[in-house]
C-alpha positions in Angstrom: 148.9 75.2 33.3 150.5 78.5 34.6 150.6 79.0 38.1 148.9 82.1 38.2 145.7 80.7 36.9 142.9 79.1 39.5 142.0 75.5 39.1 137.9 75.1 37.7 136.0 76.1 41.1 138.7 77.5 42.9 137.0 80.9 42.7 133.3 79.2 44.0 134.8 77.4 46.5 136.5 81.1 48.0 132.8 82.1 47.5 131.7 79.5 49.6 133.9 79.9 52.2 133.9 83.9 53.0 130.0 82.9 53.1 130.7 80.5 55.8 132.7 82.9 57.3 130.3 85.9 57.0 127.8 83.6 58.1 129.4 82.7 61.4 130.5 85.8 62.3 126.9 87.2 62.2 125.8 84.2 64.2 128.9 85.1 67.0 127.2 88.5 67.0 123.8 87.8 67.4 124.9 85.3 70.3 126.6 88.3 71.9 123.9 90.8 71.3 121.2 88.2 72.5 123.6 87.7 75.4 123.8 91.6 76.2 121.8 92.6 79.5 118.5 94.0 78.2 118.0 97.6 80.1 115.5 98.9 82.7 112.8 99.9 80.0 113.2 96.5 77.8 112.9 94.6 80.9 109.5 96.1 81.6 108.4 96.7 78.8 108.0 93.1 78.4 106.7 92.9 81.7 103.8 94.8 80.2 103.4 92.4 77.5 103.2 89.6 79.7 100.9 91.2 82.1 98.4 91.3 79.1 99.1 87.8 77.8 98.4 86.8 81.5 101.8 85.0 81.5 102.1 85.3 84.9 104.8 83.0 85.5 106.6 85.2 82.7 105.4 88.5 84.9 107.3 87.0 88.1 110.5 86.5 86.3 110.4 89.7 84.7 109.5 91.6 87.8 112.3 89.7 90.1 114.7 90.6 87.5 114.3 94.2 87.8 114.0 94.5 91.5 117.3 92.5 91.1 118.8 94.8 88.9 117.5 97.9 89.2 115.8 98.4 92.7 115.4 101.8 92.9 114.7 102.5 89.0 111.9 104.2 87.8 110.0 101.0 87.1 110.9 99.5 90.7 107.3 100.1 92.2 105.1 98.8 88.9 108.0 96.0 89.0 106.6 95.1 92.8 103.2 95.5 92.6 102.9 93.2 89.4 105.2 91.0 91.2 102.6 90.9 94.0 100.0 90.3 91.6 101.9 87.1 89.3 102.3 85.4 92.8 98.3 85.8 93.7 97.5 84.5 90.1 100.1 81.6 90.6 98.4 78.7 91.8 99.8 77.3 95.5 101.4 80.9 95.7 98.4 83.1 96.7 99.8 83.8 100.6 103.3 84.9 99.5 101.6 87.2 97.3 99.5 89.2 99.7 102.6 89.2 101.5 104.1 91.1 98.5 101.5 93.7 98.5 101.7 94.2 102.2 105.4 94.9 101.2 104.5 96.8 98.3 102.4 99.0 100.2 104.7 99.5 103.1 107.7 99.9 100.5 106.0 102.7 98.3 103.2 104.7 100.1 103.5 107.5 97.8 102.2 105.5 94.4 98.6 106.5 95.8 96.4 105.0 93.3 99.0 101.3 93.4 98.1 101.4 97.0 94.5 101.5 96.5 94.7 98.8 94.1 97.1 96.7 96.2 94.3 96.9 99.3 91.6 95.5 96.8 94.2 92.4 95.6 94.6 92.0 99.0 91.0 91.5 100.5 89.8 89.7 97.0 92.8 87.2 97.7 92.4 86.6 101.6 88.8 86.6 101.2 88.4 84.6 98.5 85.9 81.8 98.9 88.8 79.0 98.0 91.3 80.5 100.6 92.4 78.2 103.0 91.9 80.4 105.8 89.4 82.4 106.9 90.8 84.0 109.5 93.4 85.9 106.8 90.3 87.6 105.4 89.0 89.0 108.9 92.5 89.9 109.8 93.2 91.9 106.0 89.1 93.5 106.6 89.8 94.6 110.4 93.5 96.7 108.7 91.7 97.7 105.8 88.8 99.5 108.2 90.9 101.3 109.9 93.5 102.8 107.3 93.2 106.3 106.7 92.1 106.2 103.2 88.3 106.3 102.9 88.6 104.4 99.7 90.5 101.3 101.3 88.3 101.7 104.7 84.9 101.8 102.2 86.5 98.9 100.2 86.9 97.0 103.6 83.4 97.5 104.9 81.9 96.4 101.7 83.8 93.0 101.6 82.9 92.9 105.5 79.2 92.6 104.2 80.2 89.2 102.5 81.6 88.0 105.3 80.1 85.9 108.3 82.6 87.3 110.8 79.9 89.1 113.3 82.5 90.9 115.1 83.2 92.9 112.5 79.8 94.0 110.6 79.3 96.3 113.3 82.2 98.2 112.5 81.8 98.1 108.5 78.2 99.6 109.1 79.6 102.7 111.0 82.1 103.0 108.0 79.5 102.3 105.2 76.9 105.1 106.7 79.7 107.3 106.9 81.0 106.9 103.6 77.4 106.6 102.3 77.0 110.1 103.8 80.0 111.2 102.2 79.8 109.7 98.4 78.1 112.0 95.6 78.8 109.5 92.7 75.1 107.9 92.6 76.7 104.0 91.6 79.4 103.9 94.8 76.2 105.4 96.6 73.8 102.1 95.5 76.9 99.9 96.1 77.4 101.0 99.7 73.8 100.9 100.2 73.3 97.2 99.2 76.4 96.7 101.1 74.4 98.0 104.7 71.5 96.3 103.7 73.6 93.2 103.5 74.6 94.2 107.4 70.9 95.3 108.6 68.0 95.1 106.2 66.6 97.3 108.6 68.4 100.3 107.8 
């Protein structure tokens, strides 16, 4: 046999082997690429996902990652305020939570409508009937009625309505009256009426 001619198979069996090869170098790339820090948008966008899969112990993860990473990107405020909201859905976790919204809301008073939204987690999670303590709901309802929003102070009186602390239905009457005064949208009007009825069915 010359020595310029391949034994039966040799040819396959170089086949084989740059497969192999091929093979493992895509598989040493994917591992690198997989590896690679996802960016600001990727991160959140997932966030996103996660917020509607209601994977909230995914959402907390995501949202710590980007504060890590990028705490003054564009997505750093959405990042906080969902991070506020995973830890209230997160069972055990509810008080560190509303402390994240109060930080939320002290850490980005210009995201209006957040803030709004962040007052509303806040009284629905430290007046909720399961919370440990009452006295977190009175104490979140006497801040709320006197911020300077008439949506969070209208907010406050209404939840005031549910509660049975007297000291401060007085106080949530004055606000509902004025608000009820104020509002043109007929629904908000009937819901801050049933709320002072709730107060005084006299009125």
């Amino acid at each position: 046999m010359s020595s310029d001619r391949l034994p039966p198979g040799g040819s396959g069996r170089r086949s084989a082997a740059a497969r192999v090869f091929a093979l493992g170098l895509l598989l040493a790339l994917g591992l690198a690429l997989a590896g690679a820090a996802a960016t600001e948008d990727e991160l959140f966008r997932q966030v996103k996902v996660d917020v509607f899969d209601r994977n909230w112990p995914a959402v907390l993860r995501g949202c710590e990652e980007i504060l890590k990473r990028h705490p003054a990107g564009p997505s750093a405020a959405q990042a906080a305020f969902y991070r506020a909201r995973a830890l209230t859905r997160l069972p055990g976790r509810e008080a560190e939570g509303l402390a994240a919204f109060r930080q939320f809301v002290g850490g980005f008073p210009e995201q209006k409508v957040m803030v709004e939204e962040a007052w509303a987690a806040i009284f629905s999670t430290a007046c909720d009937p399961r919370a440990a303590s009452k006295a977190a709901c009175s104490a979140a309802l006497r801040e709320g009625l006197v911020n300077p929003s008439p949506y969070i102070s209208t907010l406050a009186a209404i939840r005031a309505g549910d509660t049975g602390d007297e000291a401060l239905r007085p106080r949530a009457l004055a606000t509902l009256k004025k608000a009820y005064a104020a509002q043109a949208e007929p629904e908000i009007r009937n819901e801050i009426l049933i709320a002072i009825l709730k107060i005084d069915p006299k009125q």
